[in-house]
CHARMM internal coordinates of N, CA and C (Angstrom, degrees):
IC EDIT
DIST 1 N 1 CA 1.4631
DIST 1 CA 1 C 1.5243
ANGL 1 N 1 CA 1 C 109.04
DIST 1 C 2 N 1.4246
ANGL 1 CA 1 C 2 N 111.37
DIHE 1 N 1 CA 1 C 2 N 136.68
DIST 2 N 2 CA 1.4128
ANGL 1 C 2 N 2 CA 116.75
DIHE 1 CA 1 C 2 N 2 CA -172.64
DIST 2 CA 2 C 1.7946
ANGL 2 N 2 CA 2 C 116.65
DIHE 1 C 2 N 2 CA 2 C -72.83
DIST 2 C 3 N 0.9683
ANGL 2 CA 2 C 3 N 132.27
DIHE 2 N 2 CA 2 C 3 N 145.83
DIST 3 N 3 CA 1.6438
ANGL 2 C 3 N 3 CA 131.01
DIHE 2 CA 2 C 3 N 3 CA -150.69
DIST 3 CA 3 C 1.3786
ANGL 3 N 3 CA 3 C 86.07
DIHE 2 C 3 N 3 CA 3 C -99.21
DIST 3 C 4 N 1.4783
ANGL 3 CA 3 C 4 N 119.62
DIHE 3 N 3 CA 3 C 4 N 121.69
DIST 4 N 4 CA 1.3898
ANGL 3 C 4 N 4 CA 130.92
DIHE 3 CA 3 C 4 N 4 CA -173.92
DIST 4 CA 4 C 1.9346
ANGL 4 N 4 CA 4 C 103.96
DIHE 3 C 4 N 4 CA 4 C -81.32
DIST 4 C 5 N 0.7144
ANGL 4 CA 4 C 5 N 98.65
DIHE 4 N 4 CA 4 C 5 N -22.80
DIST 5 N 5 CA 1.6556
ANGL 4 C 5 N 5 CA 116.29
DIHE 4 CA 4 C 5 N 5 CA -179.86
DIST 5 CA 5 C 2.0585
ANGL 5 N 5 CA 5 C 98.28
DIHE 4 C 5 N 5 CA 5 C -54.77
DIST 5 C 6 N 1.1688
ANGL 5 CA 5 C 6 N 104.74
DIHE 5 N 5 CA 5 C 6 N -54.80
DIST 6 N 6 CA 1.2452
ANGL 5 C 6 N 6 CA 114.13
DIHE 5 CA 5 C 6 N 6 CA 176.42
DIST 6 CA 6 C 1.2532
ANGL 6 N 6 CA 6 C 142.00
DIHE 5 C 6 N 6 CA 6 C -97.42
DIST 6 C 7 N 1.2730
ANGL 6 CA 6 C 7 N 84.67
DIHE 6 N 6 CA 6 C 7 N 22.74
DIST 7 N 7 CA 2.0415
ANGL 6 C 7 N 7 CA 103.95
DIHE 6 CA 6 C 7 N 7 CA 171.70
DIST 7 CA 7 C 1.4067
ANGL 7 N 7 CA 7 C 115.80
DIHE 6 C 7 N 7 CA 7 C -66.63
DIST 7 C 8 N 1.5783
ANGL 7 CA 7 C 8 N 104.65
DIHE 7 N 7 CA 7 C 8 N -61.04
DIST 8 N 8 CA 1.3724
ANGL 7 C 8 N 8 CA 107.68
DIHE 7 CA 7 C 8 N 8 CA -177.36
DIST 8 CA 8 C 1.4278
ANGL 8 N 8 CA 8 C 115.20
DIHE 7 C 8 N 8 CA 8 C -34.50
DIST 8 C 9 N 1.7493
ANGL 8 CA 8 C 9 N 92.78
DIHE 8 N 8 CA 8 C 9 N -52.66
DIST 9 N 9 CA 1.8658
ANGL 8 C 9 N 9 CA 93.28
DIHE 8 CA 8 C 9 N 9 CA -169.58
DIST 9 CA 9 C 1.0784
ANGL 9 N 9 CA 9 C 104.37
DIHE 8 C 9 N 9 CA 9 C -54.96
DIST 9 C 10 N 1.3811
ANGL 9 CA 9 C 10 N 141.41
DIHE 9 N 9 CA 9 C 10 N -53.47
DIST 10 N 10 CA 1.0115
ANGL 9 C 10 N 10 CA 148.95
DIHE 9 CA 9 C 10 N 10 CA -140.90
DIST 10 CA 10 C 1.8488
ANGL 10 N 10 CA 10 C 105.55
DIHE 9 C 10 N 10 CA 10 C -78.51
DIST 10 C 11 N 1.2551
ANGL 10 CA 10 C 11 N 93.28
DIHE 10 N 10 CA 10 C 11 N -21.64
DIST 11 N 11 CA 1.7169
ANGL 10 C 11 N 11 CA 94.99
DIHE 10 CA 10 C 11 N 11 CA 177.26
DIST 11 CA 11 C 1.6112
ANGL 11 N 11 CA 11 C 98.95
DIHE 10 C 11 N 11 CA 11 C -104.66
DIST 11 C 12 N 1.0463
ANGL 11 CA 11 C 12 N 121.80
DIHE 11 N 11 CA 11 C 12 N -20.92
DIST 12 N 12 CA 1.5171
ANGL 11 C 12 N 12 CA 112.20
DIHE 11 CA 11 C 12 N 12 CA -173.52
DIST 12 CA 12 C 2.0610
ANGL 12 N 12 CA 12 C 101.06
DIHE 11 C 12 N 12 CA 12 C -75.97
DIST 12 C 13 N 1.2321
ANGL 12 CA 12 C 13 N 96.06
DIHE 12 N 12 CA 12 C 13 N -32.07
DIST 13 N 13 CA 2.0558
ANGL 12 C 13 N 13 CA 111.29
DIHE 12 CA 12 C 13 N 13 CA 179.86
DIST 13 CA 13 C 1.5216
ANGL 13 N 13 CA 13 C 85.31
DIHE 12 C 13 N 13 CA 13 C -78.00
DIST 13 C 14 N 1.5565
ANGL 13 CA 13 C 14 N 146.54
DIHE 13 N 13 CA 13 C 14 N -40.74
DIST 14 N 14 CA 1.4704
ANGL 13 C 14 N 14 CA 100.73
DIHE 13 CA 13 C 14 N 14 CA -165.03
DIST 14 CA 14 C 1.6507
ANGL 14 N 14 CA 14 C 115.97
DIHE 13 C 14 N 14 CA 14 C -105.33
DIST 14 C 15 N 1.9528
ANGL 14 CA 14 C 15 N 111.54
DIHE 14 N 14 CA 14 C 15 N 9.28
DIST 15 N 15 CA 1.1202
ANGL 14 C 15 N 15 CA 116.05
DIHE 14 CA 14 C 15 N 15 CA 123.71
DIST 15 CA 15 C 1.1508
ANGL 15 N 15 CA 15 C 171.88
DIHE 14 C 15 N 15 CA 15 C 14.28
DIST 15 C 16 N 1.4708
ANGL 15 CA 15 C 16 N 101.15
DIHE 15 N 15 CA 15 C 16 N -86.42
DIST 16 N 16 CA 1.3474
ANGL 15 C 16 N 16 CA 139.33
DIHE 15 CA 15 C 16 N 16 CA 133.89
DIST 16 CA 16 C 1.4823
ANGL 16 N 16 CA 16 C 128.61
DIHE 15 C 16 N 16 CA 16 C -55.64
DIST 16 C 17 N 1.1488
ANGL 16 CA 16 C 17 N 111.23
DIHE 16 N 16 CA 16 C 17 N -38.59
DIST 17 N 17 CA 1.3485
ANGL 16 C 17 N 17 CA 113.01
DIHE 16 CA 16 C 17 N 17 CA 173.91
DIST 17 CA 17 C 1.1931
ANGL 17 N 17 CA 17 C 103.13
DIHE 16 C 17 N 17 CA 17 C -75.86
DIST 17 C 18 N 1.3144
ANGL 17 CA 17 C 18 N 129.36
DIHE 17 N 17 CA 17 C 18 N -45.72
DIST 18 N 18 CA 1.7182
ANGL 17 C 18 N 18 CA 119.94
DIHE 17 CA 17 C 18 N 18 CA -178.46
DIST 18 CA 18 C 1.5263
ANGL 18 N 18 CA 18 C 106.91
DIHE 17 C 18 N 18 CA 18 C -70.95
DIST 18 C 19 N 1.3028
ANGL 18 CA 18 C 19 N 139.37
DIHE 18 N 18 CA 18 C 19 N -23.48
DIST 19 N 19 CA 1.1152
ANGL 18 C 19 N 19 CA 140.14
DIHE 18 CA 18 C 19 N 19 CA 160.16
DIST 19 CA 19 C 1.5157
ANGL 19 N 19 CA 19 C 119.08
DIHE 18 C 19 N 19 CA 19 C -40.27
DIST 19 C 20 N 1.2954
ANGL 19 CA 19 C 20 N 102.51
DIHE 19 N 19 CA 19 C 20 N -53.92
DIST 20 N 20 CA 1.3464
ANGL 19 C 20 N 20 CA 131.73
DIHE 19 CA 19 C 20 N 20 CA 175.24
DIST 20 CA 20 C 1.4985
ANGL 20 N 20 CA 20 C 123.34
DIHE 19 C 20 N 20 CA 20 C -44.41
DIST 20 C 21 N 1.6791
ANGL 20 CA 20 C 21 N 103.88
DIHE 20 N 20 CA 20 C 21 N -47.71
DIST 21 N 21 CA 1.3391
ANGL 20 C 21 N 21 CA 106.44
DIHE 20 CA 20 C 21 N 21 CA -171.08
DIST 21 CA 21 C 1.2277
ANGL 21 N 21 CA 21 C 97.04
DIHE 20 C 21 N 21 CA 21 C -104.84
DIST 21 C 22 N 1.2912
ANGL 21 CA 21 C 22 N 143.49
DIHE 21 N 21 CA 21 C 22 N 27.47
DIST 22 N 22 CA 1.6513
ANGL 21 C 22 N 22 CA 153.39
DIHE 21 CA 21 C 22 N 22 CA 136.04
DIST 22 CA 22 C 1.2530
ANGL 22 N 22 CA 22 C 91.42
DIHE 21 C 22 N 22 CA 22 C -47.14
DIST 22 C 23 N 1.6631
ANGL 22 CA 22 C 23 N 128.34
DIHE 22 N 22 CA 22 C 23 N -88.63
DIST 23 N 23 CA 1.4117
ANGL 22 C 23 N 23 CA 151.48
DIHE 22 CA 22 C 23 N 23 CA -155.86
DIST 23 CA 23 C 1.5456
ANGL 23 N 23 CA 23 C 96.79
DIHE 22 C 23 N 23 CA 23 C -73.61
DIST 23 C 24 N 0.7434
ANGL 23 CA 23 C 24 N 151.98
DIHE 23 N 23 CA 23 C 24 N -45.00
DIST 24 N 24 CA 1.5609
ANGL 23 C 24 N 24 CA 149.82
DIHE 23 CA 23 C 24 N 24 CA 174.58
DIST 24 CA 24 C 1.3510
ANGL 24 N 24 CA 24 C 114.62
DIHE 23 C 24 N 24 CA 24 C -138.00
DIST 24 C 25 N 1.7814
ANGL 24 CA 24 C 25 N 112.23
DIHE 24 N 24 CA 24 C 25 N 96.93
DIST 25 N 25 CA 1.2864
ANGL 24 C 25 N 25 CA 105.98
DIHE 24 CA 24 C 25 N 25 CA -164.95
DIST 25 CA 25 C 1.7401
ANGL 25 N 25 CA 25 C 116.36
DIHE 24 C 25 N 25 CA 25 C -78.64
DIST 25 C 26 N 1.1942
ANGL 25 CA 25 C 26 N 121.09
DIHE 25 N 25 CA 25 C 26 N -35.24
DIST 26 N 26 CA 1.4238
ANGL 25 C 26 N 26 CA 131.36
DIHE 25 CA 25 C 26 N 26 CA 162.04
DIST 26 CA 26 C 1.4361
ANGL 26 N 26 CA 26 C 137.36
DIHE 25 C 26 N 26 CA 26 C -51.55
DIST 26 C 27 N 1.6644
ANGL 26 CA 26 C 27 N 100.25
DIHE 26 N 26 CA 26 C 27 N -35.16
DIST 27 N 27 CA 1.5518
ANGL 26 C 27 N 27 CA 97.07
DIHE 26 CA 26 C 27 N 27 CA 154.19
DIST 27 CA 27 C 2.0776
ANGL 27 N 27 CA 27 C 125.63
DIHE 26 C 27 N 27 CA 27 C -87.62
DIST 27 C 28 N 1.5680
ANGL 27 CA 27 C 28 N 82.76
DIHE 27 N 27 CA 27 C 28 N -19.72
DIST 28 N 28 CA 1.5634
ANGL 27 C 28 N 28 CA 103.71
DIHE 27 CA 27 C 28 N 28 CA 178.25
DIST 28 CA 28 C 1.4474
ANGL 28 N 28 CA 28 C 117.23
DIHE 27 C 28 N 28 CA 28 C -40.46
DIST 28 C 29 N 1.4538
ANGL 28 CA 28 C 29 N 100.67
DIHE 28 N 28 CA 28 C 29 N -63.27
DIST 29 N 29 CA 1.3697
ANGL 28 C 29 N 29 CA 126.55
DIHE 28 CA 28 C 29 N 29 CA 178.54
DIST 29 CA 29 C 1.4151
ANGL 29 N 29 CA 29 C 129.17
DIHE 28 C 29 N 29 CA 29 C -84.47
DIST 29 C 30 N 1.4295
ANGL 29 CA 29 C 30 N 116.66
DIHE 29 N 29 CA 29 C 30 N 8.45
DIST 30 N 30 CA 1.4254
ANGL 29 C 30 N 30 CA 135.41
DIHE 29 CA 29 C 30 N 30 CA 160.46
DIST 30 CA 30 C 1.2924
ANGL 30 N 30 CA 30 C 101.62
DIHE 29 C 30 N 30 CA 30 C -100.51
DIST 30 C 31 N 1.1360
ANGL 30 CA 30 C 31 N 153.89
DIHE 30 N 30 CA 30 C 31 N -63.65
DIST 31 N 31 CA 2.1634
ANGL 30 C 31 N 31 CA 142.13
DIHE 30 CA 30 C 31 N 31 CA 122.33
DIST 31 CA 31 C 1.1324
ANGL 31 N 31 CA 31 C 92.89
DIHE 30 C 31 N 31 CA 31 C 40.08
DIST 31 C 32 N 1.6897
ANGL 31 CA 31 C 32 N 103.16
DIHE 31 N 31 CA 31 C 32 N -86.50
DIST 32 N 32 CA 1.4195
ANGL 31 C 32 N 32 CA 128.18
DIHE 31 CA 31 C 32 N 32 CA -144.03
DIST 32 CA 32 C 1.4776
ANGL 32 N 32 CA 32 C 107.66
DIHE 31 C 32 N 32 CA 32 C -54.97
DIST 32 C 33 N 1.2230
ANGL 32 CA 32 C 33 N 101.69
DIHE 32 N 32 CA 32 C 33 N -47.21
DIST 33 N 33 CA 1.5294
ANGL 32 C 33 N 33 CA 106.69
DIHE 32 CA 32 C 33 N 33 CA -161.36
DIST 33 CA 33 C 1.2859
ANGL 33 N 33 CA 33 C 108.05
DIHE 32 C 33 N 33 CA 33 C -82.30
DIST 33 C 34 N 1.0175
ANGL 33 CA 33 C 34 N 142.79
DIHE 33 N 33 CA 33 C 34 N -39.77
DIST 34 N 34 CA 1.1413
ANGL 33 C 34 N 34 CA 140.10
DIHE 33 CA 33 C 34 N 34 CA 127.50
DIST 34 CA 34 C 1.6106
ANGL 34 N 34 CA 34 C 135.34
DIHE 33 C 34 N 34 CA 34 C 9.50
DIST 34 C 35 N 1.0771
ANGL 34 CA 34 C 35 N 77.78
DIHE 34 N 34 CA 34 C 35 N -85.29
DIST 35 N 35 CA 2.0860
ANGL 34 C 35 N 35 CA 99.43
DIHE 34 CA 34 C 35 N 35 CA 168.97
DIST 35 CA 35 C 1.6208
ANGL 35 N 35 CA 35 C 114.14
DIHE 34 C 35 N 35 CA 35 C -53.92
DIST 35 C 36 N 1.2113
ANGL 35 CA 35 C 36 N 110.85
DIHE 35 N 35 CA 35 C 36 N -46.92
DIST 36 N 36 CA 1.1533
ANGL 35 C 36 N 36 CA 125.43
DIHE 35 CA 35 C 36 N 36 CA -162.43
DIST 36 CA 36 C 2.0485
ANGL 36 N 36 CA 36 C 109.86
DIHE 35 C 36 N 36 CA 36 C -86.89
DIST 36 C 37 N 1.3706
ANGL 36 CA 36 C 37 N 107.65
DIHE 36 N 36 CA 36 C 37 N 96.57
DIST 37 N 37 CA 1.2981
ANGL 36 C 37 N 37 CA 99.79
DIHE 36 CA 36 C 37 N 37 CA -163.82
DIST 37 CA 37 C 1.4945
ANGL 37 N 37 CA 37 C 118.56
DIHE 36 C 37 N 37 CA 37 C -116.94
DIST 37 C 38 N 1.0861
ANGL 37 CA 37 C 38 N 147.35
DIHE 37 N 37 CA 37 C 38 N -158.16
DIST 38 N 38 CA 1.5673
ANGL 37 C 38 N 38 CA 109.23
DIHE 37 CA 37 C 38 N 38 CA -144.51
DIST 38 CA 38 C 1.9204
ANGL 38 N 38 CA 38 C 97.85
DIHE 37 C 38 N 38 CA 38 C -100.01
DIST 38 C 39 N 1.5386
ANGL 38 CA 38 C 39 N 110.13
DIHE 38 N 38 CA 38 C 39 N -13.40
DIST 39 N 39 CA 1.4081
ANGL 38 C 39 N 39 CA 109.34
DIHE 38 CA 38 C 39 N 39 CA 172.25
DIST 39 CA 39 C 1.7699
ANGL 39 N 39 CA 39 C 101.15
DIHE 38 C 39 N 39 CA 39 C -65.71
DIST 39 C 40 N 0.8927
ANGL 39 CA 39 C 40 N 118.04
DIHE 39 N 39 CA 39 C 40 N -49.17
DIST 40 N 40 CA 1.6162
ANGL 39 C 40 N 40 CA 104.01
DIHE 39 CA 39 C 40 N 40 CA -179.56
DIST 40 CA 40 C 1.2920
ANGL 40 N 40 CA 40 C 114.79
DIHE 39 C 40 N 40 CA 40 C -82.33
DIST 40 C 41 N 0.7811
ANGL 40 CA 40 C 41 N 120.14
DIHE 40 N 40 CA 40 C 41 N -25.44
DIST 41 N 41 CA 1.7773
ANGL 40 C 41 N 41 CA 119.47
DIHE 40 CA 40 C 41 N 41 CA -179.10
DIST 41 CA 41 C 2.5046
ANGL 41 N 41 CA 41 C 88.37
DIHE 40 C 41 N 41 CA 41 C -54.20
DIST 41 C 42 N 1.2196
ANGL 41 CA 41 C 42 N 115.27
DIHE 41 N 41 CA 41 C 42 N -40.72
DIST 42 N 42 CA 1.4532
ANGL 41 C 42 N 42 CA 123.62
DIHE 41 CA 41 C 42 N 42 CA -161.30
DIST 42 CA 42 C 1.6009
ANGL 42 N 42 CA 42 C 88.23
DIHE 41 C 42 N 42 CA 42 C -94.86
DIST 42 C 43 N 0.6871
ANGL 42 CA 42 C 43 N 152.59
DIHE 42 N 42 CA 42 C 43 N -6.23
DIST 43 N 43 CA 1.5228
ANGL 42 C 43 N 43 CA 152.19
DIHE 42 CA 42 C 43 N 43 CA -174.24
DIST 43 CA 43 C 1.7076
ANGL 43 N 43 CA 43 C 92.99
DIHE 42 C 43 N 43 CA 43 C -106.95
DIST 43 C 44 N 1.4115
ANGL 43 CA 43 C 44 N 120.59
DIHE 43 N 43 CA 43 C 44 N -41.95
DIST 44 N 44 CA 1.3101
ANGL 43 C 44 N 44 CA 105.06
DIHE 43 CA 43 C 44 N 44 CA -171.15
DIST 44 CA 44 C 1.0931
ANGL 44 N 44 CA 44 C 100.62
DIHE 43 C 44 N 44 CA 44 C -86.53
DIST 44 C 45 N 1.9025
ANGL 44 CA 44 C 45 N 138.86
DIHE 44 N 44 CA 44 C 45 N -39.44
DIST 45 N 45 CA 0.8401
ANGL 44 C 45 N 45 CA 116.36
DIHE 44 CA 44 C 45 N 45 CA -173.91
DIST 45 CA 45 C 1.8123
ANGL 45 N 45 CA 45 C 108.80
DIHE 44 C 45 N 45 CA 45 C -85.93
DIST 45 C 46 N 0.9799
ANGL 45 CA 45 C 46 N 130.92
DIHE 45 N 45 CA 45 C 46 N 25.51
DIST 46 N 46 CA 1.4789
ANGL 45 C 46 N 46 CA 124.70
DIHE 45 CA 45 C 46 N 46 CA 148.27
DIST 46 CA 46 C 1.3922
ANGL 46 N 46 CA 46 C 105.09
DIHE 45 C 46 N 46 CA 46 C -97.22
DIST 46 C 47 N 1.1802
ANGL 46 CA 46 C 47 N 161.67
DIHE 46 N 46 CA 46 C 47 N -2.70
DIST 47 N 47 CA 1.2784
ANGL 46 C 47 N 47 CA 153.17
DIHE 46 CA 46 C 47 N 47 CA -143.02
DIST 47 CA 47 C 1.8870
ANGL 47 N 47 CA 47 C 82.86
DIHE 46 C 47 N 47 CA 47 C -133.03
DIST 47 C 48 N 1.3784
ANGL 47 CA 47 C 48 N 126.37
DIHE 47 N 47 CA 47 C 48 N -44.62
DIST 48 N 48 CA 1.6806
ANGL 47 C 48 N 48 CA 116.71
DIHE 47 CA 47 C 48 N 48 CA 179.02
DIST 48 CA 48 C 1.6094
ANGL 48 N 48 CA 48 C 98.83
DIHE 47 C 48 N 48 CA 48 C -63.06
DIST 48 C 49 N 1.3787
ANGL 48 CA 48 C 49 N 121.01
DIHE 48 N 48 CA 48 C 49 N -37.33
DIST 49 N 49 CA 1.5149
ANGL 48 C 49 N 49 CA 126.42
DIHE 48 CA 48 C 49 N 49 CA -158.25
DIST 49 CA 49 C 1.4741
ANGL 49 N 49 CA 49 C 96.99
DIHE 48 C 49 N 49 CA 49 C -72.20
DIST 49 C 50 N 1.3541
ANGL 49 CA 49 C 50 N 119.51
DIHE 49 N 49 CA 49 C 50 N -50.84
DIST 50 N 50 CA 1.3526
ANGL 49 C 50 N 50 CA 119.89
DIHE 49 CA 49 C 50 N 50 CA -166.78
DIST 50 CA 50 C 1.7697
ANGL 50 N 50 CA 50 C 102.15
DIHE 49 C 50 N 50 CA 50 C -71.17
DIST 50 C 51 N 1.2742
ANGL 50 CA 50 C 51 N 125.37
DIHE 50 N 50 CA 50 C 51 N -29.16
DIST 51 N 51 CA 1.4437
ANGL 50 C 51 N 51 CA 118.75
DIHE 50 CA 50 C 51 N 51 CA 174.08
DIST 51 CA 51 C 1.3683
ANGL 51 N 51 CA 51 C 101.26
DIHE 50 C 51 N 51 CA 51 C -79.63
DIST 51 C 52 N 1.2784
ANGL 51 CA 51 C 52 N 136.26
DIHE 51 N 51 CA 51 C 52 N -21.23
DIST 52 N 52 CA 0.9710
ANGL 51 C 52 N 52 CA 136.54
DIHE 51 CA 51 C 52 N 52 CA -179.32
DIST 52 CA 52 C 1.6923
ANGL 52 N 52 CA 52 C 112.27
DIHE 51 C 52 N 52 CA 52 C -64.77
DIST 52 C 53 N 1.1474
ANGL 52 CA 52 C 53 N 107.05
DIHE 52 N 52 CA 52 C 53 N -33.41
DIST 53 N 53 CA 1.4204
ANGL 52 C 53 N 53 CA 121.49
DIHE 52 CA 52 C 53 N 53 CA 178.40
DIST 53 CA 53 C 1.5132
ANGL 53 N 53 CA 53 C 120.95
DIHE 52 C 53 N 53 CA 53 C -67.59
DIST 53 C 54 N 1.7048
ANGL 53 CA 53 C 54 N 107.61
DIHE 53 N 53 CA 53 C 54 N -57.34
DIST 54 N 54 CA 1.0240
ANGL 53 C 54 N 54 CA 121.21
DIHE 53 CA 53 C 54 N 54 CA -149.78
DIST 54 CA 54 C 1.6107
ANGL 54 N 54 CA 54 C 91.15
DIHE 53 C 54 N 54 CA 54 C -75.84
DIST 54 C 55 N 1.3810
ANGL 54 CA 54 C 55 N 127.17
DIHE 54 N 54 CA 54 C 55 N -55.51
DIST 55 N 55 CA 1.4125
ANGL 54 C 55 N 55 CA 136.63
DIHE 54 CA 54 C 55 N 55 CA 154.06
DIST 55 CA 55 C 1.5971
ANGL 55 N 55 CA 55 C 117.47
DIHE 54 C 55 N 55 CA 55 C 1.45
DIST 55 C 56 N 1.4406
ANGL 55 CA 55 C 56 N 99.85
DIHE 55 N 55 CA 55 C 56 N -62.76
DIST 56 N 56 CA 1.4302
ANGL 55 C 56 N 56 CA 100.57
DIHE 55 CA 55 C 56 N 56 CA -176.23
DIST 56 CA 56 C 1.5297
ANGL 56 N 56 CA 56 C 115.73
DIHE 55 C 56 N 56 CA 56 C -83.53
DIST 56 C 57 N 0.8647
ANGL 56 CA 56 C 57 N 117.10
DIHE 56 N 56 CA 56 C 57 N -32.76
DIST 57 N 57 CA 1.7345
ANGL 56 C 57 N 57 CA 137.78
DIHE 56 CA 56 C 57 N 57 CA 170.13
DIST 57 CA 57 C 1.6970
ANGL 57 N 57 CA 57 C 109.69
DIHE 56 C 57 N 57 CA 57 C -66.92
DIST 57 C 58 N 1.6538
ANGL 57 CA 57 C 58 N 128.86
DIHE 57 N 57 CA 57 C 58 N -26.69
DIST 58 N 58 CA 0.9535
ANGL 57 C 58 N 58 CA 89.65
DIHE 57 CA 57 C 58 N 58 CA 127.65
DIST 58 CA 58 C 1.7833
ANGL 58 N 58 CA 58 C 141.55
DIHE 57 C 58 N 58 CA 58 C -122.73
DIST 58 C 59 N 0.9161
ANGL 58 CA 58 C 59 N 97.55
DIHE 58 N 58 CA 58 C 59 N 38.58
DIST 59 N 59 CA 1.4226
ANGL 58 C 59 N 59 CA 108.28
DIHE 58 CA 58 C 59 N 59 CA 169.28
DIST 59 CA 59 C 1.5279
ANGL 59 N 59 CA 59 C 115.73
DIHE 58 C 59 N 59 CA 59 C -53.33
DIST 59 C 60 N 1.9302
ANGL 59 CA 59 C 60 N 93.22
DIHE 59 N 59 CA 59 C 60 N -49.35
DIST 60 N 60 CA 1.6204
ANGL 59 C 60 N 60 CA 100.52
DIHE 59 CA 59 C 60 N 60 CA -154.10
DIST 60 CA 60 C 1.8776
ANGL 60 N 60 CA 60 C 90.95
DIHE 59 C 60 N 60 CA 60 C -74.89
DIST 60 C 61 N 1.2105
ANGL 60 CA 60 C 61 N 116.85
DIHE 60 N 60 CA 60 C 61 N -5.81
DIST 61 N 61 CA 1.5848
ANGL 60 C 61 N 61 CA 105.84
DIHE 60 CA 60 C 61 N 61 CA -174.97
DIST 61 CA 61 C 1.4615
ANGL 61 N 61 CA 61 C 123.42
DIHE 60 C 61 N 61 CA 61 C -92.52
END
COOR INIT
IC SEED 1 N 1 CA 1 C
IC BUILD
């Protein structure tokens, strides 16, 4: 189980890395990929899914 203690960092570092590959996209995105490892790559894409949800749910209200 992923250590909730270290999410933030972990989103505040890949952040930065997308910041990064604004201003230098080639080293940016060698950062990125990097940083980004397959527990967060599934944390982010459940965390878009779940806004993804809530979004439409309340739309329809």
């Amino acid at each position: 189980m992923m250590n909730l203690g270290k999410l933030g960092d972990v989103l505040v570092g890949t952040a930065g890395d997308v910041a990064g590959s604004v201003v230098d996209p080639r080293a940016g995105l060698g950062r990125l990929r990097s940083a980004v490892g397959p527990r967060a790559a599934v944390t982010l894409a459940a965390g878009l899914l779940l806004g993804y949800l809530m979004a439409q749910s309340w739309r329809r209200s």
